[in-house]
N, C-alpha and C positions, 0 to 999 in steps of 0.2 A: 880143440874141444875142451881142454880144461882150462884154458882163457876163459870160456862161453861161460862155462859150469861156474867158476871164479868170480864173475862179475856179476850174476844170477845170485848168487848167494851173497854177496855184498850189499846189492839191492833189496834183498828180502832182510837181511837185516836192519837197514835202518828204515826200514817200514815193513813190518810183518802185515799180514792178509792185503798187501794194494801189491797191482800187478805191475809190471816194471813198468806201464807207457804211463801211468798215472800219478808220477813221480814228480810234484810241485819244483818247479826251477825260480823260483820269486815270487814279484806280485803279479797279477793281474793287470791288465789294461783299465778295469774300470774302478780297481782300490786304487792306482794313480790319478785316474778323475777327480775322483771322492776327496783323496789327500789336497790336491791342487787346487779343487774348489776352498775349501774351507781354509786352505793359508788366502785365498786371495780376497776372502766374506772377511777374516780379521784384519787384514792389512788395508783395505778399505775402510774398517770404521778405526782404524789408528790412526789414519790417514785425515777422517774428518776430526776428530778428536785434537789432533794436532792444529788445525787451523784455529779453532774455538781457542786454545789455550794460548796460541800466537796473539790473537788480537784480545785476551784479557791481559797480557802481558804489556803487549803495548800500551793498553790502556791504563795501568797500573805505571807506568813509565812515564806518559804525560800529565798526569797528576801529580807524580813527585818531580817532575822538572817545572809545570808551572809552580809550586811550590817553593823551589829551589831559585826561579828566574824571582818572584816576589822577596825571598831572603836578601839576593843582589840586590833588588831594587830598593830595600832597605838601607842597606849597607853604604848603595850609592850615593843615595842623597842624606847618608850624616859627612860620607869623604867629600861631597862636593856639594857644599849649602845653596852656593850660589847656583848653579845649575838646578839641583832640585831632583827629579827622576829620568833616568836615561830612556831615551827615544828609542834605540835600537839594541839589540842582541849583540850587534858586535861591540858597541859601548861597553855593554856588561862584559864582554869575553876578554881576548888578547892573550898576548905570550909573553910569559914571566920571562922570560930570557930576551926581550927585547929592551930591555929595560923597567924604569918603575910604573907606577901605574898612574894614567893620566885619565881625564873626563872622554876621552873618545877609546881608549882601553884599558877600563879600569883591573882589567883581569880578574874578574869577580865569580866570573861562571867557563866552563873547562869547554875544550874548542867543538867539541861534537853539538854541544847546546845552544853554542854560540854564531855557532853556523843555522839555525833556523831548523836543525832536519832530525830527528833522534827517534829513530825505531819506529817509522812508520808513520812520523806524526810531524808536521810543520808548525813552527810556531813561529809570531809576532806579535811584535809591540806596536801600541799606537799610544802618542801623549795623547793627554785631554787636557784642560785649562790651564792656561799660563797666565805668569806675570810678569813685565815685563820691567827691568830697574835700572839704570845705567848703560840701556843698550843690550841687557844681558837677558836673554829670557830666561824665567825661569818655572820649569812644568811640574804642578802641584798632582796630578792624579794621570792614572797612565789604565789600559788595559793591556792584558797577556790571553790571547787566543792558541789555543793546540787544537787543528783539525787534522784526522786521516788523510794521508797521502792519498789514498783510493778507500772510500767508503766502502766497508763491507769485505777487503783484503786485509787490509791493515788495523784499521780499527770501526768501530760501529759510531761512537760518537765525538762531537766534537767540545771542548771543551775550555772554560771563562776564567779570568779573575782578576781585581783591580789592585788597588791601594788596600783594601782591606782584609784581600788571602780570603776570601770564602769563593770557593771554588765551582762555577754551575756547569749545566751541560747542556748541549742539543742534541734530541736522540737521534734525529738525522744526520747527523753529523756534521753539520755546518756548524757557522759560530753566532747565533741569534739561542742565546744562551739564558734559557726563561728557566729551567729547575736546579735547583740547591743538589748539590751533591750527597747522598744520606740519604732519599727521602723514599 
């Protein structure tokens, strides 16, 4: 009986005037609702937030590698006169630790770039006009294409540039590259 009386008065104390069956043990069933709804409203829009900044990134990436592929292509045709501008990505690339640097690996651009593939975005070269001298061609003007691996994951547009470094785009994402970058 003074157990009973004991635990009564325990009760009444940390809650004066509520009667002991109305003595709150947690949350409720529907403030766990309420809580679990509104984590899973924000982590949805982090969620899409996060894709938008993925494929500005990328895009932001393939402008500084074609960039970077036009510096090489620079570079390549004062190391190799005779050639002129390199036809392919792996020309520009290669590995210093294979030795020095030749017109089929000048090692001018690092292996990720030189492999064709960087962050969601493909790139190639295609020569344009040559001339031809001793047997040796040699190619005066080239383009550099970066398109999305998957339009619209990776990135939205696809994107241009020659011998001159001004960089254009296709909004669809191909490489039929009619607007100036800027505008």
């Amino acid at each position: 009986m003074n157990f009973k009386s004991s635990l009564s008065s325990r009760n009444r104390a940390r809650r004066p005037g509520t009667p002991d069956s109305a003595t709150p043990n947690g949350f409720t069933l529907m403030e766990l609702l309420i809580v679990m709804a509104i984590i899973a409203i924000l982590s949805l829009l982090a969620i899409a937030s996060i894709g938008v900044y993925t494929k500005r990134a990328n895009a932001l990436s393939a402008v500084n590698s074609l960039q970077k592929i036009v510096q090489a292509q620079m570079m390549y045709a004062e190391s190799y006169p005779a050639t002129g501008y390199a036809c392919t990505l792996e020309s520009l690339g290669g590995d210093p630790h294979t030795g020095p640097p030749t017109p089929a690996s000048s090692q001018l651009l690092p292996g990720d770039l030189a492999s064709g593939f960087k962050q969601g975005y493909e790139f190639s070269i295609a020569c344009g006009d040559k001339v031809t001298a001793n047997n040796i061609d040699r190619f005066n003007s080239f383009t550099v294409t970066a398109k999305p691996q998957s339009v619209g994951k990776t990135g939205d547009r696809g994107y241009c540039t020659d011998e001159s470094g001004q960089i254009k785009f296709d909004p669809t994402g191909g490489v039929s590259c009619t607007q100036t970058l800027g505008q």
